[in-house]
C-alpha positions in Angstrom: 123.1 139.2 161.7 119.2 138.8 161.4 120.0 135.0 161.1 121.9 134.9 164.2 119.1 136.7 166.4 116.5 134.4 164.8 118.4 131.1 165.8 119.4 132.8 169.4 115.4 133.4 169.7 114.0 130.2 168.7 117.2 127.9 170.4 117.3 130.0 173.4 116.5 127.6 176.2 118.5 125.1 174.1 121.6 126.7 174.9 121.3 127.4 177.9 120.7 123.9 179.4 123.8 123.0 177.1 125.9 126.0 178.6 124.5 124.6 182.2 125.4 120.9 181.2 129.0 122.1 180.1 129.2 124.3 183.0 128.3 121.4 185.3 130.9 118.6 183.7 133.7 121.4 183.6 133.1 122.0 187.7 133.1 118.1 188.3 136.2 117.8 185.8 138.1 120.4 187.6 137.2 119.6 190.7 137.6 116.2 191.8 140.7 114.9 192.7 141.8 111.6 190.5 140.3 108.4 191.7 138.1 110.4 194.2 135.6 108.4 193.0 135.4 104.8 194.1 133.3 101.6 193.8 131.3 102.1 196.5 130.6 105.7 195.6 129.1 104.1 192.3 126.8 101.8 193.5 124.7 100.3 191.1 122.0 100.0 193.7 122.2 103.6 194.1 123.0 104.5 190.7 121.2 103.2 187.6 119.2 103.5 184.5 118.2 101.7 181.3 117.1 102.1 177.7 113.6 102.3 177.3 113.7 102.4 173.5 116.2 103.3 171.0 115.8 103.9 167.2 118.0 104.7 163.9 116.5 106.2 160.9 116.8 107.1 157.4 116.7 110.8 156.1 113.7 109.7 154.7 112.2 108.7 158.1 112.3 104.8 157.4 113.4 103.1 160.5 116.9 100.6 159.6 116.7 99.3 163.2 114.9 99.7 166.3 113.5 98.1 169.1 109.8 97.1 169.4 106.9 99.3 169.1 109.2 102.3 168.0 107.5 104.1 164.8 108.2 107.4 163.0 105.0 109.5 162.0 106.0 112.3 159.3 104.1 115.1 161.3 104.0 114.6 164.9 101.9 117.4 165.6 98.9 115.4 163.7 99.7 112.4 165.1 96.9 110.5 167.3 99.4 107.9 168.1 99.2 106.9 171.6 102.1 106.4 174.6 105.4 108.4 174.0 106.1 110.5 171.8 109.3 112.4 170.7 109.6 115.1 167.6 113.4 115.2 166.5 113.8 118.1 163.5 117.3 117.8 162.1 119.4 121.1 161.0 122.4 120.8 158.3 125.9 122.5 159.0 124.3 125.8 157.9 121.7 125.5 160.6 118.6 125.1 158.4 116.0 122.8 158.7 117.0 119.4 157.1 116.2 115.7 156.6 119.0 113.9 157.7 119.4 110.6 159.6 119.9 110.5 162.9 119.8 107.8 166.4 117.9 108.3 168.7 117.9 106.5 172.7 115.3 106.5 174.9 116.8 106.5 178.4 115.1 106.2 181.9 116.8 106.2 185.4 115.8 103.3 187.0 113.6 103.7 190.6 115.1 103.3 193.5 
């Protein structure tokens, strides 16, 4: 039980943007009538985004593929790396910390 309470305390805003994002999807899924959405309601000059950067890498943090200028510091919080920055920490089925490969995607809407 104490593990539970410790995981609920430290991933508490975690779950609820996912309970939100779920929440969201569900209204949308239940609620729109099939092919309500059209063409012109998806607009790709109103609509849009791109990938700013995307990344896959080892459990040992080496990077297999990437595009430019993407690197992976071992500690972030010591890093005096300049521009973006992201920390991913990876958990195993039992919820502990973990190294473990993982993809990561960079994605910006585009301005409009």
């Amino acid at each position: 039980m104490h593990g539970v309470l410790d995981h609920a305390r430290r991933n508490g805003v975690a779950w609820v943007a996912l309970f939100v994002a779920l929440g969201g999807s569900s209204v949308a899924a239940v609620s729109l009538a099939n092919h309500s959405i059209d063409p012109v309601k998806l607009n790709p000059n109103s609509i849009g985004g791109y990938t700013r950067a995307w990344v896959s890498v080892t459990a040992t943090g080496r990077i297999t593929v990437s595009t430019a200028k993407v690197r992976v510091v071992a500690d972030a919080f010591d890093s005096k790396g300049r521009g973006e920055q992201s920390i991913v920490q990876t958990y195993n089925s039992q919820g502990q910390a973990a190294a473990l490969p993982y993809d990561m995607d960079l994605v910006c809407s585009t301005p409009r």
